[in-house]
Backbone as CSV, one residue per row, in Angstrom:
resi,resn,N_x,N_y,N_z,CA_x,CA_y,CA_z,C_x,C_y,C_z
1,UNK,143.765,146.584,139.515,144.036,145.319,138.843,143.994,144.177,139.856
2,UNK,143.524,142.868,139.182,143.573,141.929,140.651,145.314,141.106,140.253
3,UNK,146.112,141.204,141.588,146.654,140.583,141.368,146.629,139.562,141.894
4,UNK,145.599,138.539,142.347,145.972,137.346,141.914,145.438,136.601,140.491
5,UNK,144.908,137.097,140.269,144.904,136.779,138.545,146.259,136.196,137.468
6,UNK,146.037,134.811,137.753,147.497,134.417,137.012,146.946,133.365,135.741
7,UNK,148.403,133.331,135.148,147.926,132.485,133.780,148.220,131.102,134.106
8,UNK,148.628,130.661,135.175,148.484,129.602,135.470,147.385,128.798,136.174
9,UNK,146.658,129.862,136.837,145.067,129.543,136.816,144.187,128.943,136.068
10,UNK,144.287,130.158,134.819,143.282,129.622,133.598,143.356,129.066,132.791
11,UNK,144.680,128.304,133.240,145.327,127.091,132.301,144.969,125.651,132.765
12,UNK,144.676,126.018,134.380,144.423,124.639,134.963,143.731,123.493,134.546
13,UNK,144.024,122.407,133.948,143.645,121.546,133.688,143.780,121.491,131.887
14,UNK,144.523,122.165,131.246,144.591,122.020,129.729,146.110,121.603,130.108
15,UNK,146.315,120.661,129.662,147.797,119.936,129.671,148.326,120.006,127.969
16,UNK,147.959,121.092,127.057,148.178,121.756,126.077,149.896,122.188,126.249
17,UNK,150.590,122.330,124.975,151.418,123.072,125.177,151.535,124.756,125.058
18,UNK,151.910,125.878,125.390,151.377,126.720,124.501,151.894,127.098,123.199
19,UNK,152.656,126.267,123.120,152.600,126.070,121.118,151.492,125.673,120.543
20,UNK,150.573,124.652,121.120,149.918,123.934,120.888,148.369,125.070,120.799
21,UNK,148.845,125.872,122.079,147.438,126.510,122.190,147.881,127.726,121.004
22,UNK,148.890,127.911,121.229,149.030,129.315,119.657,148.460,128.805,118.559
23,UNK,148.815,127.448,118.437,147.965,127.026,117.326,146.798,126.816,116.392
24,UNK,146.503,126.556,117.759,145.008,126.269,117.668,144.010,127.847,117.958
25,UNK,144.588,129.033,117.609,144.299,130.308,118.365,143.969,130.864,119.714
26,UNK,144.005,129.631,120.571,143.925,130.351,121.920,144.642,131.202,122.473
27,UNK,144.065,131.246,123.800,145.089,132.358,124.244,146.055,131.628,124.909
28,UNK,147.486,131.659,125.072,148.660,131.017,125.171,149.601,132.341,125.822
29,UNK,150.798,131.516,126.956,151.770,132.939,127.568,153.385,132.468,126.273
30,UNK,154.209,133.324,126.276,154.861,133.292,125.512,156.306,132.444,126.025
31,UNK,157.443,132.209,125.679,158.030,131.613,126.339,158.406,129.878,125.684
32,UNK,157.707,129.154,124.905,157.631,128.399,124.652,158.718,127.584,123.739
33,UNK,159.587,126.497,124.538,160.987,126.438,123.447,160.922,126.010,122.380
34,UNK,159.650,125.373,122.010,159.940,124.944,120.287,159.659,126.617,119.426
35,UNK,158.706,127.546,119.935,158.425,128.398,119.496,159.917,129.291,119.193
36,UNK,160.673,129.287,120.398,161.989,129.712,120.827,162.955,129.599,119.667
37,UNK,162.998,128.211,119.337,163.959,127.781,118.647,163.322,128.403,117.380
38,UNK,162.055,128.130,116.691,162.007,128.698,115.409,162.146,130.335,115.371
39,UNK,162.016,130.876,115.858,161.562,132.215,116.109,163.609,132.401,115.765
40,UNK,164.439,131.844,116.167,165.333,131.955,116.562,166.104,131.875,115.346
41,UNK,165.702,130.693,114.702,165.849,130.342,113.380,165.429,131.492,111.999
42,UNK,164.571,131.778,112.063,164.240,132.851,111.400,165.119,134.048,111.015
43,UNK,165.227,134.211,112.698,165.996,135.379,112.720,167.746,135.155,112.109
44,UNK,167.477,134.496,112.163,169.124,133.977,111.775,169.208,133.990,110.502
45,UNK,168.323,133.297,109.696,168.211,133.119,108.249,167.931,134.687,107.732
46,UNK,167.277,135.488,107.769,166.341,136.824,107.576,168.021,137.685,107.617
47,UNK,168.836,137.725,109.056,169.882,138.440,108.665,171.389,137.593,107.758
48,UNK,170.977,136.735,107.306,171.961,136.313,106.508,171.453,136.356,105.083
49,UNK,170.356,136.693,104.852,169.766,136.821,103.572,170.337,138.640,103.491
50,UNK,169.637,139.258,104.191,170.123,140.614,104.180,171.761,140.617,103.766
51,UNK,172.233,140.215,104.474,173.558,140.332,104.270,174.011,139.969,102.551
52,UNK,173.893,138.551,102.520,173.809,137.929,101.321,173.317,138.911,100.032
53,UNK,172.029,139.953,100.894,171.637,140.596,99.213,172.268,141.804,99.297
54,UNK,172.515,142.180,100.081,173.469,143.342,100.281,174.688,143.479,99.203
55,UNK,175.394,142.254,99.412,176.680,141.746,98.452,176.453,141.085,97.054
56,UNK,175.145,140.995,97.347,174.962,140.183,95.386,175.189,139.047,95.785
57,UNK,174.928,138.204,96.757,175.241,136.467,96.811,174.099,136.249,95.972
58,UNK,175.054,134.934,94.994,174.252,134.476,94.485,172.775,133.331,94.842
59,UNK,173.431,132.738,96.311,172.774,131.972,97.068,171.837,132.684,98.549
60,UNK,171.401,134.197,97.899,170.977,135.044,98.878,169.544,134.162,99.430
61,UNK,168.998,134.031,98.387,167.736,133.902,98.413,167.293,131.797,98.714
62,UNK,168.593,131.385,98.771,168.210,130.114,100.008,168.161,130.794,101.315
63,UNK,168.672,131.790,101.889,167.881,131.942,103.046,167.318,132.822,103.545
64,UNK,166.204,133.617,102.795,165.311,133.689,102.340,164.188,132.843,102.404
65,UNK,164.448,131.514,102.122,163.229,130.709,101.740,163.365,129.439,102.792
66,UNK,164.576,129.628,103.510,164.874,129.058,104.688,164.417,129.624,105.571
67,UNK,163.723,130.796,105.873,163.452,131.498,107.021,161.701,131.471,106.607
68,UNK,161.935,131.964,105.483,160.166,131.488,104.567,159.639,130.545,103.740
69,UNK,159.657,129.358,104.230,159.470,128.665,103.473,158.489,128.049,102.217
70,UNK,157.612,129.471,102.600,156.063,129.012,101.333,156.285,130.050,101.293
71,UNK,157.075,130.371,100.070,157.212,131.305,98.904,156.768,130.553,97.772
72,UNK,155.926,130.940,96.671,155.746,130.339,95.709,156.812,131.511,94.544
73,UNK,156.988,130.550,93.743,157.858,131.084,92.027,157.936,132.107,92.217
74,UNK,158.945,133.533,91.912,159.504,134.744,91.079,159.019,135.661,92.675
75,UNK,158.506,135.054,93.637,158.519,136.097,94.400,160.228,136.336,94.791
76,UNK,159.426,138.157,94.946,160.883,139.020,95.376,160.596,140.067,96.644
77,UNK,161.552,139.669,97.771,160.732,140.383,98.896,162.710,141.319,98.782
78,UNK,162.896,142.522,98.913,163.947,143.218,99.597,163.725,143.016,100.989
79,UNK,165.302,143.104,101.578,165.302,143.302,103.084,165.632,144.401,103.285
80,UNK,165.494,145.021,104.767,165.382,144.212,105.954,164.014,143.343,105.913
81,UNK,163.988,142.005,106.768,162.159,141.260,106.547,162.421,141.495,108.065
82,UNK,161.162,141.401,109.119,160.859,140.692,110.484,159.795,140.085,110.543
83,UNK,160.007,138.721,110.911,159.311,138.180,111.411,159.031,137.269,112.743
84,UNK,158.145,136.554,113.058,157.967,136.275,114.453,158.672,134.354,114.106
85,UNK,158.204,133.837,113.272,157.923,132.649,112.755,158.420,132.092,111.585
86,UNK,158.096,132.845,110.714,158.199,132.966,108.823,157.326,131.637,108.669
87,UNK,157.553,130.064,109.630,156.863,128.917,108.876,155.510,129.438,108.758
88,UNK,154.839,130.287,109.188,153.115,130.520,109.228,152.758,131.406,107.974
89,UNK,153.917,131.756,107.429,153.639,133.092,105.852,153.564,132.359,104.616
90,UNK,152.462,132.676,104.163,152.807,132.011,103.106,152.411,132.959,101.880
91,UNK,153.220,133.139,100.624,152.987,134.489,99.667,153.137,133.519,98.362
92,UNK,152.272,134.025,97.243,151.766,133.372,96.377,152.529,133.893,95.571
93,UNK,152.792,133.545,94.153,153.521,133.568,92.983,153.616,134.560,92.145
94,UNK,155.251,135.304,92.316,154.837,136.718,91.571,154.827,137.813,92.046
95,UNK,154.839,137.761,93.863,154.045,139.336,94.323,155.687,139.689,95.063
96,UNK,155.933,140.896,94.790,156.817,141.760,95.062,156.657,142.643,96.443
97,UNK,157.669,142.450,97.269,157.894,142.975,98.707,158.804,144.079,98.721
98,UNK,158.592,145.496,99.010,159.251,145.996,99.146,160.229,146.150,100.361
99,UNK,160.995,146.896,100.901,161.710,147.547,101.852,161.159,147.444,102.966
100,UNK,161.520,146.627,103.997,160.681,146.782,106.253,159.917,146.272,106.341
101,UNK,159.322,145.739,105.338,158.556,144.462,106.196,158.326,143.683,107.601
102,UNK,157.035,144.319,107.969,156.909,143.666,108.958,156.012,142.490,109.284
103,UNK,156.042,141.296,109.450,154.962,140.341,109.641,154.859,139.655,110.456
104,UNK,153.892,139.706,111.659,153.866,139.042,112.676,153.251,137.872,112.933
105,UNK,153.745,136.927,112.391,152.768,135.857,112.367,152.754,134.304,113.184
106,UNK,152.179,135.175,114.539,151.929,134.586,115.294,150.357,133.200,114.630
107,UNK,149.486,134.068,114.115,148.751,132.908,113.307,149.054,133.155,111.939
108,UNK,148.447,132.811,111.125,148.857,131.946,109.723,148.497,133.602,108.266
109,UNK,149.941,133.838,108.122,149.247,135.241,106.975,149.361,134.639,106.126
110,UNK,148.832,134.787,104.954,148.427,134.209,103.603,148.201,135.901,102.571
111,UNK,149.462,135.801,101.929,149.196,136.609,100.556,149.090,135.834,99.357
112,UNK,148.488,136.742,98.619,148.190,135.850,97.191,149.217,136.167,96.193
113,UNK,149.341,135.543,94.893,149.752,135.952,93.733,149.236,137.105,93.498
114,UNK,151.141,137.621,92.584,151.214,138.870,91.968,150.750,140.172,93.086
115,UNK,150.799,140.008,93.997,150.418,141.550,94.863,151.649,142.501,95.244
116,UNK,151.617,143.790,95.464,152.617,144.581,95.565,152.388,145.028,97.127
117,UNK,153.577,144.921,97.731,153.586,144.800,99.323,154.829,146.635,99.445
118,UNK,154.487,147.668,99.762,155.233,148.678,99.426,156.145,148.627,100.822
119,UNK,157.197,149.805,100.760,157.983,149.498,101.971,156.862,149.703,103.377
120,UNK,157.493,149.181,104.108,157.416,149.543,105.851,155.993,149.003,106.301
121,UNK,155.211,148.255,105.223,154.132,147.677,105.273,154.316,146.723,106.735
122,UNK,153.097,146.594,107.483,152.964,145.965,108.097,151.967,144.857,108.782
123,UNK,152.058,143.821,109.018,151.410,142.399,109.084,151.211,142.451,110.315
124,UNK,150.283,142.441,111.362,150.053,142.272,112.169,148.878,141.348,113.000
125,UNK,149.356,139.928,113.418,148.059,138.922,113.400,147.936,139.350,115.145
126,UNK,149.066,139.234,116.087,148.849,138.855,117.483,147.501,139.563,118.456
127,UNK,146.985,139.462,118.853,145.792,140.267,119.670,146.437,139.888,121.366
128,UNK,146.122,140.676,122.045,146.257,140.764,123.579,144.825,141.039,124.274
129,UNK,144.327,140.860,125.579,143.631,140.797,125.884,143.335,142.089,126.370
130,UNK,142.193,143.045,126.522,141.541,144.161,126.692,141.989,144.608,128.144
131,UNK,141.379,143.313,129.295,141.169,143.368,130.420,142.902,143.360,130.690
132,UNK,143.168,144.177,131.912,144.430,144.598,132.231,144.787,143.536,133.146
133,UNK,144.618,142.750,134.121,145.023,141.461,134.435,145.365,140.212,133.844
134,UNK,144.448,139.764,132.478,145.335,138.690,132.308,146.446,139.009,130.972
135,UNK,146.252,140.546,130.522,147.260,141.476,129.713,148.679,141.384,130.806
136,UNK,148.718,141.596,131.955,150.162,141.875,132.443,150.336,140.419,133.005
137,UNK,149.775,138.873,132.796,150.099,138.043,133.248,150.684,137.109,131.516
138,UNK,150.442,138.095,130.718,151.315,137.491,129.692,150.243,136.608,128.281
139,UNK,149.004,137.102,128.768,148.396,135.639,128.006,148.337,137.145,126.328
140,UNK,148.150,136.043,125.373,148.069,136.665,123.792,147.379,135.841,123.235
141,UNK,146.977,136.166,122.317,146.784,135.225,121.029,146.462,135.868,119.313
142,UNK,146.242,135.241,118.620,146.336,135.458,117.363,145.301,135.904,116.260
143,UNK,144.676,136.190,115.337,143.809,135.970,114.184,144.546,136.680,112.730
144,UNK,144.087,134.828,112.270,144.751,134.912,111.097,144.669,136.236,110.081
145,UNK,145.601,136.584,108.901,145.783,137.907,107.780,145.479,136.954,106.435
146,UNK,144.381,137.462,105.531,144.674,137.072,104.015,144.260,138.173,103.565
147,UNK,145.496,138.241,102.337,145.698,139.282,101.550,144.991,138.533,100.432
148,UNK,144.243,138.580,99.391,144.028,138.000,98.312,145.160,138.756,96.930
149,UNK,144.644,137.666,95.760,145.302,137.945,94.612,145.655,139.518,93.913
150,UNK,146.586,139.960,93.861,146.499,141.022,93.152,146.275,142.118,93.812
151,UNK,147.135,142.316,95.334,146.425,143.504,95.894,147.730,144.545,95.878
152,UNK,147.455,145.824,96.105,148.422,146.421,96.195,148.425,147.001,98.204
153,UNK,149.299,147.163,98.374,149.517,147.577,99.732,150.190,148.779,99.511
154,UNK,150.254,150.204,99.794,150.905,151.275,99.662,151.628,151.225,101.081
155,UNK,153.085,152.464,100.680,153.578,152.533,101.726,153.653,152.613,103.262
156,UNK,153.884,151.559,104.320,153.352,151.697,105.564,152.102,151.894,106.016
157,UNK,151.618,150.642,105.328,150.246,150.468,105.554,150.491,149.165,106.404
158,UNK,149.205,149.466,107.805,149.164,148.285,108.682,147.915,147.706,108.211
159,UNK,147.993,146.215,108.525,146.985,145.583,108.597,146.568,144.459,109.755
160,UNK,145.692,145.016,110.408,145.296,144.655,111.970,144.677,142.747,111.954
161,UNK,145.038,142.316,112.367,144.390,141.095,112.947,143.061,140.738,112.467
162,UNK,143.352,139.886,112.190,142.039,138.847,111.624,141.359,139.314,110.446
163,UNK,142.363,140.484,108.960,141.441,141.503,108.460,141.725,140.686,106.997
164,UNK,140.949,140.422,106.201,140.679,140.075,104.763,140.714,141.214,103.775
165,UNK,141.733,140.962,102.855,141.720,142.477,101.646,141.196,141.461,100.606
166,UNK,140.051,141.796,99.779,140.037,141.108,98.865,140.856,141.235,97.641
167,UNK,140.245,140.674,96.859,141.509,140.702,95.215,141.079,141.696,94.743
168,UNK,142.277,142.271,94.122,142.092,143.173,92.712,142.142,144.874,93.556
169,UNK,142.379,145.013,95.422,142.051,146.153,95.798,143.440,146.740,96.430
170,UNK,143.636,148.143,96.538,144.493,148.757,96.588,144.071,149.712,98.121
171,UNK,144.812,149.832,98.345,144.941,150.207,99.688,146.055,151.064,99.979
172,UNK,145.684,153.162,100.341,146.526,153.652,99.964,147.689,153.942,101.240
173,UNK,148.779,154.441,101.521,149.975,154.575,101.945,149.376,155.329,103.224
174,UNK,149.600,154.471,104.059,149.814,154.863,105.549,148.573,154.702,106.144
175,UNK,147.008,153.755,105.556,146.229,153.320,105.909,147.298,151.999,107.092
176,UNK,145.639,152.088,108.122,145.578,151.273,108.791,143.735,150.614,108.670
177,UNK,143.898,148.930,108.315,142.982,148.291,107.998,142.331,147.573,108.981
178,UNK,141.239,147.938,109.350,140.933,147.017,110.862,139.918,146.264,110.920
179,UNK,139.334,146.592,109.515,138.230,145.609,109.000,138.239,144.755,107.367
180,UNK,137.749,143.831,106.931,137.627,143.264,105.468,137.570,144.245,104.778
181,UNK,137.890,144.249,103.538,138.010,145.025,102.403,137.049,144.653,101.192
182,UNK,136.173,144.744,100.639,135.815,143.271,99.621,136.621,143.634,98.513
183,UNK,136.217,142.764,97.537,137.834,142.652,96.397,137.249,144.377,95.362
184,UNK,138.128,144.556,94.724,138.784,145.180,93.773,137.961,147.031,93.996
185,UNK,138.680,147.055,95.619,137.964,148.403,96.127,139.408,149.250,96.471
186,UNK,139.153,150.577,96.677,140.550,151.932,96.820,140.192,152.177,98.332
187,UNK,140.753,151.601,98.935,140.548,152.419,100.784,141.760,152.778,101.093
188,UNK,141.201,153.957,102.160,142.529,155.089,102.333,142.035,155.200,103.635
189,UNK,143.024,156.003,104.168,142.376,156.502,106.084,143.193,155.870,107.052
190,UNK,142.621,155.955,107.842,143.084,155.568,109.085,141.229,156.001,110.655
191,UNK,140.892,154.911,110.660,140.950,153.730,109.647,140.583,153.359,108.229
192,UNK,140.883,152.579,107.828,140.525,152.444,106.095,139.202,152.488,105.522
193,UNK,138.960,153.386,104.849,137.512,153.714,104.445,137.166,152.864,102.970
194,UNK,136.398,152.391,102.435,136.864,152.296,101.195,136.015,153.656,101.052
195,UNK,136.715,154.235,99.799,135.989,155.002,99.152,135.937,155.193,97.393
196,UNK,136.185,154.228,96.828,135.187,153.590,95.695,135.861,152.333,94.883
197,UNK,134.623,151.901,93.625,135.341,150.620,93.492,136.523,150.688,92.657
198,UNK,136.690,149.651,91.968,137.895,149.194,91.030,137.666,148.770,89.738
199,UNK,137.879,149.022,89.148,137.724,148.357,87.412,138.754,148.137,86.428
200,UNK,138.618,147.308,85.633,139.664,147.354,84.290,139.713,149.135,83.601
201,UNK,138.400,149.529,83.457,138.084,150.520,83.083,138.657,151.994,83.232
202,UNK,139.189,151.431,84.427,140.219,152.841,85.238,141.490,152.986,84.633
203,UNK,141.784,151.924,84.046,142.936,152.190,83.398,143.197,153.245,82.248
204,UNK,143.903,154.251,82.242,144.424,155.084,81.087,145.547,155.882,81.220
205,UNK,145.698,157.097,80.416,147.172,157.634,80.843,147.223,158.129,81.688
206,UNK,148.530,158.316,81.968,148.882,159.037,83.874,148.167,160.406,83.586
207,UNK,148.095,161.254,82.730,147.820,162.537,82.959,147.242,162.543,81.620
């Protein structure tokens, strides 16, 4: 490894913050106090919601929406939640979260309306760098998650960085997704295969 390889090198001359550069998806070292403080915030809100739903508060779910603030209508997430941020999540109207949630959203996840998120599911935007020098000098960065309308997520299913599920597709329990999905397809695996499509048509009795 070279060690003089530092992140203050390849920063030289961007007078960026690295909030600024998380933002914008670069690569950025971690550490950053506005990041600090929200990150901090989150966490605070996330275990007082837990708590809160634990006991039946009726005011569980202000913080909840204090820690997440783009929740749209009737969404229902159970805790435990983790997140890095919560301001970067944003979940559309309707879609149900189960149990462990994990979402890392270092860049911007976007679920849609009505989708089913099963327990221990996991969100994963952050990327690190390959090369083992500027990996142990701290640098990261991000690519954004959209879930589209209507998807189902089965139990402890990851979904890797920068990956698009389209609408209407289901994705079965304990897949890991490391590529796009297109909409209203069944992928399973590790990694996620699709292996066929989706229709109204599929619908009938359980047995």
């Amino acid at each position: 490894m070279d060690s003089t390889w530092s992140a203050e090198d390849y920063f030289a001359g961007d007078t960026r913050t690295d909030r600024e550069r998380m933002l914008a998806g670069d690569w950025y070292v971690g550490g950053d106090p506005d990041n600090a403080r929200i990150a901090a915030h989150a966490r605070r809100e996330l275990h007082l919601y837990e708590t809160a739903y634990a006991m039946g508060q009726e005011d569980a779910e202000t913080h909840l929406r204090s820690a997440l603030p783009h929740l749209g209508p009737g969404v229902h997430v159970i805790p435990p939640v983790r997140v890095d941020y919560g301001e970067n999540i944003t979940i559309g109207e309707g879609t149900f979260v189960n149990f462990g949630l994990t979402a890392l959203d270092v860049a911007q996840i976007t679920v849609g309306a009505r989708c089913q998120l099963g327990p221990n599911v996991q969100l994963l935007t952050p990327v690190h760098p390959l090369a083992p020098a500027p990996r142990a000098a701290g640098l990261e960065s991000a690519d954004p998650i959209v879930i589209e309308d209507n998807v189902w997520l089965g139990g402890g299913v990851i979904v890797c960085p920068g990956v698009r599920i389209g609408q209407g597709s289901v994705v079965g329990a304990g897949a890991v997704v490391t590529k796009d999905l297109p909409a209203y397809s069944l992928a399973v695996g590790t990694p996620a295969r699709v292996i066929r499509s989706l229709a109204d048509a599929d619908f009938g009795p359980r047995h």
